[in-house]
C-alpha positions as CSV (number, residue, x, y, z in Angstrom):
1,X,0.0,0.0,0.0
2,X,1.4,3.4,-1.1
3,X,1.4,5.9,1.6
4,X,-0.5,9.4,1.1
5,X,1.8,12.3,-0.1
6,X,1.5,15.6,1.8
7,X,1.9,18.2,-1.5
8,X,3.5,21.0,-0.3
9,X,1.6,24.4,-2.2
10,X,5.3,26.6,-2.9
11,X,2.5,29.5,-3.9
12,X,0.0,29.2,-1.0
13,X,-2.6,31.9,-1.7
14,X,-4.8,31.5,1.4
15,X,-2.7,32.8,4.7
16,X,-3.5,34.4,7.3
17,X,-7.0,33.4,9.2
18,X,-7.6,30.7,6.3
19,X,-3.8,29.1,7.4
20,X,-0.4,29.2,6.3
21,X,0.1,25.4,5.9
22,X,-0.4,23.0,3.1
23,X,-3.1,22.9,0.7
24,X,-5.1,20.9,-1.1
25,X,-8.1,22.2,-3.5
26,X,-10.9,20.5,-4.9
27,X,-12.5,21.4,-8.2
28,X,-16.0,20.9,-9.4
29,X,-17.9,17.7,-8.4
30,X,-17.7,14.8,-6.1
31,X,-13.6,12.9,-5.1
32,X,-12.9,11.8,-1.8
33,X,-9.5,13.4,-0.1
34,X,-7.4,10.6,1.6
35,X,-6.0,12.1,5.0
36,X,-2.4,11.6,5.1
37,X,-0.3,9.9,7.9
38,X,0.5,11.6,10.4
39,X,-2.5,14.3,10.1
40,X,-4.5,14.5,13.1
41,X,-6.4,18.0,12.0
42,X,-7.5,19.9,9.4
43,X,-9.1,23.0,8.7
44,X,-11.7,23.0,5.9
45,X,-13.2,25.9,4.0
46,X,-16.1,25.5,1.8
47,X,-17.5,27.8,-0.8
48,X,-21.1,27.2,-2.4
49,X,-21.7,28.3,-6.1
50,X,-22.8,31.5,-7.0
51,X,-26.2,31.5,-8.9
52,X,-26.0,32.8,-13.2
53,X,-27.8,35.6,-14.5
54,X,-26.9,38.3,-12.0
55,X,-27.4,35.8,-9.1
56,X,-26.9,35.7,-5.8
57,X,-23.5,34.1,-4.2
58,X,-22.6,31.4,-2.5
59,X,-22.3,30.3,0.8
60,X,-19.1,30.4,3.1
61,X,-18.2,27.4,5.8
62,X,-14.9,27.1,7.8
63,X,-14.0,24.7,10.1
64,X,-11.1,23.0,12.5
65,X,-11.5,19.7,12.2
66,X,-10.1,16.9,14.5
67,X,-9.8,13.7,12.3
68,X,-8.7,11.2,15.2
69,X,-9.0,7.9,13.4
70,X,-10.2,9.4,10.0
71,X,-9.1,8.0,6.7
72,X,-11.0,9.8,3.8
73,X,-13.7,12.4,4.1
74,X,-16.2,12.9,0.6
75,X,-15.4,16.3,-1.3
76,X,-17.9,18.3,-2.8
77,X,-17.6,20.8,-4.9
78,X,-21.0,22.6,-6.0
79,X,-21.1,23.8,-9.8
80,X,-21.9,27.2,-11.0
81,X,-23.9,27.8,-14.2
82,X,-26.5,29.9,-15.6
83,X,-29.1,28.5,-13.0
84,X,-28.6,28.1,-9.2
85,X,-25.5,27.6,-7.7
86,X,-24.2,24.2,-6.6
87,X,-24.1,23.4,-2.9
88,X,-20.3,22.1,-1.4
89,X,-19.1,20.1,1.4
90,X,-16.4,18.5,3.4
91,X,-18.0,15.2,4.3
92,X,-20.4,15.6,7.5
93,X,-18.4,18.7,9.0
94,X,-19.5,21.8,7.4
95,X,-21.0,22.5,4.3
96,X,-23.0,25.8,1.9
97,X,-25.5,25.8,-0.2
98,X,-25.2,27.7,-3.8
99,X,-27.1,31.1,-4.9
100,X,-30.2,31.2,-6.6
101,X,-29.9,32.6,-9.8
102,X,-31.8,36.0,-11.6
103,X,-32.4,37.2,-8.1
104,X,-31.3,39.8,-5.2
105,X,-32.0,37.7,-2.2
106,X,-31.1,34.3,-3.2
107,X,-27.8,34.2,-1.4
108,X,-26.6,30.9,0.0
109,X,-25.4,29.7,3.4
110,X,-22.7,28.3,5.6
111,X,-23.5,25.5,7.8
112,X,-21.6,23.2,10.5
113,X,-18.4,25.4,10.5
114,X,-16.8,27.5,13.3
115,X,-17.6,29.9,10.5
116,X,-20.6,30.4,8.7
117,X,-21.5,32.6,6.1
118,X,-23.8,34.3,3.3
C-alpha cells in the first residue's frame, strides 16, 4: 500500500486566518480526499456556487477539524452555471449551499463550520 503524499503548495494563496500550511483544493464535483499519515487536524473551508444571470453568491463554511482515526472524508464541490449555484461540502463537518440565480436575495449559506457565512 502506497502511503498518502503531503503536496506541499510553494505559492499558498490562502494565509493568514484561512492558514499558512499545506493545501489541497478540490475542483468541481464529487472525489474523496485521503487524509495523510501523520495528520490528526485539518481546517476546511467551503464555498457554495454563486447563482447565473446576476445571481446571488454562494455560501461560506470554515471549520477546525479533529480527524482522530479518520481515513477519507467525501469532497464536494458545487457547480456554478446559468441556474442556481451548486451546494459544497467536506464530508459531515460543514457544508454551503449555492445562490439562486436572476435574483437579489437568493444568497446561500454556511452550515456546520466554526464559521458560517452568506
Amino acid at each position: 500500500m502506497a502511503l498518502a503524499e503531503i503536496q506541499q503548495s510553494t505559492t499558498n494563496p490562502i494565509t493568514g486566518v484561512f492558514g499558512t500550511g499545506q493545501v489541497k483544493m478540490f475542483t468541481v464535483g464529487s472525489s474523496t480526499w485521503t487524509v495523510p499519515i501523520g495528520v490528526t487536524r485539518c481546517r476546511a473551508r467551503v464555498w457554495g456556487a454563486g447563482g447565473g444571470n446576476s445571481g446571488c453568491g454562494g455560501g461560506f463554511a470554515m471549520k477546525e477539524i479533529d480527524l482522530g482515526a479518520t481515513t477519507s472524508v467525501a469532497v464536494t464541490v458545487g457547480l456554478g452555471s446559468s441556474g442556481n449555484g451548486g451546494s459544497s461540502s467536506f464530508g459531515a463537518y460543514c457544508s454551503a449551499t449555492g445562490g439562486t440565480a436572476n435574483s437579489t436575495s437568493g444568497q446561500g449559506t454556511g452550515t456546520g463550520g466554526d464559521i458560517n457565512s452568506t
